[in-house]
C-alpha positions in Angstrom: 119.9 137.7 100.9 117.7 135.6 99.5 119.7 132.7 98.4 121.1 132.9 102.4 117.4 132.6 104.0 116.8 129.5 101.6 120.6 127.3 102.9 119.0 128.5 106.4 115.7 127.0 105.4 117.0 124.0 104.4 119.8 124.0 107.2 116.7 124.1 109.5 114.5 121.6 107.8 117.2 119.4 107.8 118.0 119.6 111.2 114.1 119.1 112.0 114.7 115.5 110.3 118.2 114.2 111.0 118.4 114.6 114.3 116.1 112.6 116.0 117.8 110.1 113.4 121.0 110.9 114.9 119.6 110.2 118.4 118.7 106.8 117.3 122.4 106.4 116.2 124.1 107.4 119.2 121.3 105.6 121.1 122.2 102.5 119.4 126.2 102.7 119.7 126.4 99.3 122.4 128.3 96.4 120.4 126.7 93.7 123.0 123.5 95.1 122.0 123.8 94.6 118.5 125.6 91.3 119.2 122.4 90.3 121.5 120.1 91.5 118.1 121.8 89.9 115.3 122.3 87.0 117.3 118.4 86.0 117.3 116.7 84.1 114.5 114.0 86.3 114.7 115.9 89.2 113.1 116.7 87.3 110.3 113.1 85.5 109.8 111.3 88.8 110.1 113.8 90.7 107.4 112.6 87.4 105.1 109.2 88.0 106.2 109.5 91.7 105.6 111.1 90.8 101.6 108.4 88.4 100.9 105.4 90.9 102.3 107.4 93.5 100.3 107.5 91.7 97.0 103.7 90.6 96.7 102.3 94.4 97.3 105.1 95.4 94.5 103.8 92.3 92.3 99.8 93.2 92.9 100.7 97.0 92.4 102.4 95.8 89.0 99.9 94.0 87.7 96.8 95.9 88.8 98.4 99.3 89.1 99.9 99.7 85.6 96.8 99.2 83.4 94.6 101.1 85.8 97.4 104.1 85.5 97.7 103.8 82.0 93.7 103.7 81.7 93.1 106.7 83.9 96.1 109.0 81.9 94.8 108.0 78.5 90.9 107.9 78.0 88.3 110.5 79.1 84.8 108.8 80.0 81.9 109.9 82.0 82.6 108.7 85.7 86.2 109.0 85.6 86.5 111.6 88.9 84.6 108.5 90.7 87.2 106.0 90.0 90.2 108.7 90.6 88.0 108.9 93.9 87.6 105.2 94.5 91.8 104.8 93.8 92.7 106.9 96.7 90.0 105.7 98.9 92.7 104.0 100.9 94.4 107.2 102.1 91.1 108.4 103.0 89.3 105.8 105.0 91.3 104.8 108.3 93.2 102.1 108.0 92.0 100.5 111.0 88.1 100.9 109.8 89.1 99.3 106.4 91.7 96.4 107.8 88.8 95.2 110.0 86.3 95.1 106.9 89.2 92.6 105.4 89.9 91.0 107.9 86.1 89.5 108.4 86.5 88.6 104.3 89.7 87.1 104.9 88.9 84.6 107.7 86.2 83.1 104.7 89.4 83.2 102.5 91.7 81.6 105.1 94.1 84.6 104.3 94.5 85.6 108.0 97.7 85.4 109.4 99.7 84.5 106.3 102.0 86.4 104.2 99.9 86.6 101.1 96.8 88.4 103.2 99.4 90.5 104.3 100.8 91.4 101.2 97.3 91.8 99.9 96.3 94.2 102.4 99.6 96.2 101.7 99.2 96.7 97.9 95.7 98.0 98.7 97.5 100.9 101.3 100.5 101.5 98.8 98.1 100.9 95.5 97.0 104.8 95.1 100.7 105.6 96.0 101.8 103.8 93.1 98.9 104.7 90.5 99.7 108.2 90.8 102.9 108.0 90.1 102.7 105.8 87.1 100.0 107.6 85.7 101.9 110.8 85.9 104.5 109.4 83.7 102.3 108.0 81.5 100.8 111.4 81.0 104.5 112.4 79.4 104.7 109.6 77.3 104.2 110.3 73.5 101.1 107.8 72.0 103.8 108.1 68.5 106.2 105.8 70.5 103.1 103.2 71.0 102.6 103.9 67.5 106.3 102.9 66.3 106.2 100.1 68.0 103.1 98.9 66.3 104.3 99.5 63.1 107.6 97.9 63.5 105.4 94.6 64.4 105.7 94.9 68.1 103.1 92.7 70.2 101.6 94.6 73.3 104.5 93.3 76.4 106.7 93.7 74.0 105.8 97.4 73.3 105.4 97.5 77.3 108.4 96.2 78.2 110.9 97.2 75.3 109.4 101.1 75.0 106.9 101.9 77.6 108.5 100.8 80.9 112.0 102.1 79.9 110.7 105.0 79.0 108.5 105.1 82.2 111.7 104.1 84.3 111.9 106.7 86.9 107.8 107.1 87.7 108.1 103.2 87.8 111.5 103.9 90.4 109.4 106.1 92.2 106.3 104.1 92.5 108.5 100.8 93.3 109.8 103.1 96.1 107.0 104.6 97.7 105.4 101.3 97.8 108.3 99.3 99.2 108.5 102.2 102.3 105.2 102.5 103.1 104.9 98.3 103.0 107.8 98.4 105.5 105.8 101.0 107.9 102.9 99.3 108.0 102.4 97.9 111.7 98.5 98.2 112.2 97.4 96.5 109.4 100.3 93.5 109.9 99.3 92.7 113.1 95.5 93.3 112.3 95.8 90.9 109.1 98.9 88.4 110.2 97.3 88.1 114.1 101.0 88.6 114.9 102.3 85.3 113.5 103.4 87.1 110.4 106.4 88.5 112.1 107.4 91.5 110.2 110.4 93.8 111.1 107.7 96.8 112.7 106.0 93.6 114.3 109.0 92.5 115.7 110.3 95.8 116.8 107.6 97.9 118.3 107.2 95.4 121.4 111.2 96.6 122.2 110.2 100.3 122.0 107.0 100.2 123.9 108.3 97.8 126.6 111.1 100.1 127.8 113.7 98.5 126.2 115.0 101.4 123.9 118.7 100.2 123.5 117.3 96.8 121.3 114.3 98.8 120.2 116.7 101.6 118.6 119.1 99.1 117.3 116.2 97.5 115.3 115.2 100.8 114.0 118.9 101.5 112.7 118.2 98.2 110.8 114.6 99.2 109.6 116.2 102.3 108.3 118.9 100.4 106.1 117.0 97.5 105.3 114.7 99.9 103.6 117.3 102.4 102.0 119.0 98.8 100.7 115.5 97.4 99.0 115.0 101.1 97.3 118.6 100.9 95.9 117.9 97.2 94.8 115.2 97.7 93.0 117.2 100.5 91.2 120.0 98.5 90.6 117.7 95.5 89.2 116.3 97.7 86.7 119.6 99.2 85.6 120.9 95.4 84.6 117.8 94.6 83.2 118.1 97.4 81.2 121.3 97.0 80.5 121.1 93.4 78.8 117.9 93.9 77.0 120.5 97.2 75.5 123.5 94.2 74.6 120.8 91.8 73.5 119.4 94.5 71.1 123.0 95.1 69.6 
């Protein structure tokens, strides 16, 4: 009995979720519509723009998000709850209260309306998602592994990137992803920061679905969908080659 009510849980959750996906689907089944979308340069320069935005909030997140998650999973200091505060300070403060606080520092910086003040602005929405994660699976890694590497005359990347990050692989999967998604769903913030020139896939779409026009607008969201599910399995499959070289190399 109890194994049946949790498939009819799931059955039911499930439902909850794929079908207004399925909706979008049906909604979207019209090959001149398609043909109309794919047709336009502005698809294509807006999935570039969309990569671009994309890979500078994963690079920031990188760079600032690993030592800060490493930092906060290995010392104990006085202080520490404030900066575990200040980290997801982004998912507390609304983002349209904190955008327009950027936004005046970014005219100084002549950031507005290009991609980098975009990408900026998204590593500091996805930066907490990707900080927890990491520092999660920095709280399973053994300090003897660290250690080894030391010993064996290891410099600091190299211990990073030949022990630590494969070792860290699937909290660095899971960061990777959570920031590339919630980079892609950003639309307030993009047209806040990029004034609307930086034409973004949501930029681009959400004129179609608020104008009436739901046959293009769903046909863009089918493509928002993939295009997402395709950079979360690239990322994966960049890291398995990686991987697997550095492995052949090592032989």
């Amino acid at each position: 009995m109890g194994k049946k009510l949790i498939i009819i849980v799931y059955f039911i959750i499930s439902l909850i979720f794929l079908l207004p996906l399925v909706g979008i689907v049906l909604k979207s089944l019209n090959l001149e519509l398609w043909s109309s979308v794919i047709s336009q340069k502005g698809t294509y320069t807006s999935l570039g723009t969309t990569i671009l935005v994309a890979i500078i909030a994963m690079g920031i997140n990188f760079v600032i998000g690993t030592p800060l998650a490493a930092f906060m999973a290995r010392e104990n200091f006085k202080g520490k709850y404030i900066i575990e505060f200040l980290i997801i300070l982004p998912l507390i403060v609304p983002a349209m209260v904190s955008t327009m606080g950027l936004q005046f520092a970014f005219i100084k910086l002549g950031l507005i309306e290009t991609i980098l003040g975009v990408g900026i602005v998204h590593s500091v929405t996805t930066m907490p998602y990707y900080v927890k994660s990491m520092r999660a699976g920095y709280l399973t890694l053994s300090k003897d592994y660290i250690n080894m590497g030391k010993i064996l005359g290891a410099n600091s990347l190299e211990i990073f990137f030949k022990i630590t990050l494969p070792i860290l692989t699937p909290s660095f999967l899971v960061g990777m992803s959570l920031v590339i998604i919630i980079s892609l769903a950003q639309y307030l913030v993009t047209f806040i920061i990029g004034g609307g020139k930086v034409m973004t896939l949501p930029i681009l779409m959400m004129p179609y679905l608020s104008n009436g026009d739901i046959g293009s607008g769903t046909v863009y969201s089918v493509i928002y969908v993939l295009f997402t599910y395709f950079l979360v399995f690239l990322i994966g499959k960049i890291l398995k080659i990686i991987y697997r070289k550095s492995d052949r190399n090592n032989d």
